[in-house]
TILUMRO-628265 format. One record per residue (C-alpha): residue in one letter; x negated, y, z negated. Coordinates in pm, whole numbers, plus 50000, padded with zeros to 5 digits. Each point is the difference from the previous one (the first is absolute). Example, Ala and Ser with C-alpha at 12.3 -4.5 7.8 and 13.67 -1.06 7.14 Angstrom:
<nodes>
A487704955049220S498635034450066
</nodes>
This chain:
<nodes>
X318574827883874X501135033650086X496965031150008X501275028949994X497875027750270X499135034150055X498895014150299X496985025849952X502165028450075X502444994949690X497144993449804X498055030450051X503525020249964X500544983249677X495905011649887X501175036050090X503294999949771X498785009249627X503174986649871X499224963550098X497474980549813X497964970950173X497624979849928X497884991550302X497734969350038X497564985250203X499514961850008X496805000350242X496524990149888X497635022549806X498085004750337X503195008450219X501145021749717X496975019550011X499855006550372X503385023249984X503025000349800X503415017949979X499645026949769X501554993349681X499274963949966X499144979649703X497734968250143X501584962349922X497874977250190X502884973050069X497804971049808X500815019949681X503455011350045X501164967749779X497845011649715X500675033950008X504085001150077X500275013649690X498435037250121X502895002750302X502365022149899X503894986250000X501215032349968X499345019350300X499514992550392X496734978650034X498384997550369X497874978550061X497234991750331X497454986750101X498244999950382X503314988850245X502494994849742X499874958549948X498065001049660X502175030849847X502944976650069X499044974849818X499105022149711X504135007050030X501094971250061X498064982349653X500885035049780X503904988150133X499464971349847X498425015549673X503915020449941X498805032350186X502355013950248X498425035050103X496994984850213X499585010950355X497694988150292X498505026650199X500574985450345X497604999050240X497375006249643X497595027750009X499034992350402X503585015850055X499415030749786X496865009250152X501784992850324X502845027249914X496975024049895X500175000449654X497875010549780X497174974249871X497445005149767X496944980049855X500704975649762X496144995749876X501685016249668X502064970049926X497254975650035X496974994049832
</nodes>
């Protein structure tokens, strides 16, 4: 199956344009998740992502990542399967972003 990708640069151009919504989310553990996220991100350990499908949004761009990009991808490609046709991979995952110098920021907030 076919995931659709964003490179970190798009992605951070599509954060700065106020007329786009997205949702972004990160599929790592709690303990990953709290060492540094993208800023912005709603935390979706992939375990739960089958029970909580229900809180992506269909109707606007939804990112998600993870560490290289591997698990994000397989958040798209099982959301694919679930009808949803707005999901998109952020290659190379949040390795990549910090890589292009992007802004990171705890994600102790997100975890408890």
């Amino acid at each position: 199956m076919f995931v659709k990708e964003i490179e970190a640069s798009e992605l951070s151009e599509w954060m700065a344009q106020t007329d786009t919504e997205i949702q972004l989310i990160d599929v790592r553990t709690p303990g990953e998740i709290a060492a540094g996220i993208i800023p912005g991100t709603e935390a979706m350990p992939l375990t739960t992502l089958p029970m909580r499908t229900h809180e992506v949004q269909k109707n606007q761009k939804v990112v998600f990542y993870c560490r290289t990009g591997a698990r994000s991808a397989q958040a798209c490609m099982f959301l694919a399967q679930q009808g949803f046709d707005n999901v998109y991979n952020l290659r190379g995952g949040i390795m990549n972003w910090a890589r292009n110098q992007l802004p990171i920021e705890s994600g102790a907030h997100l975890v408890s």
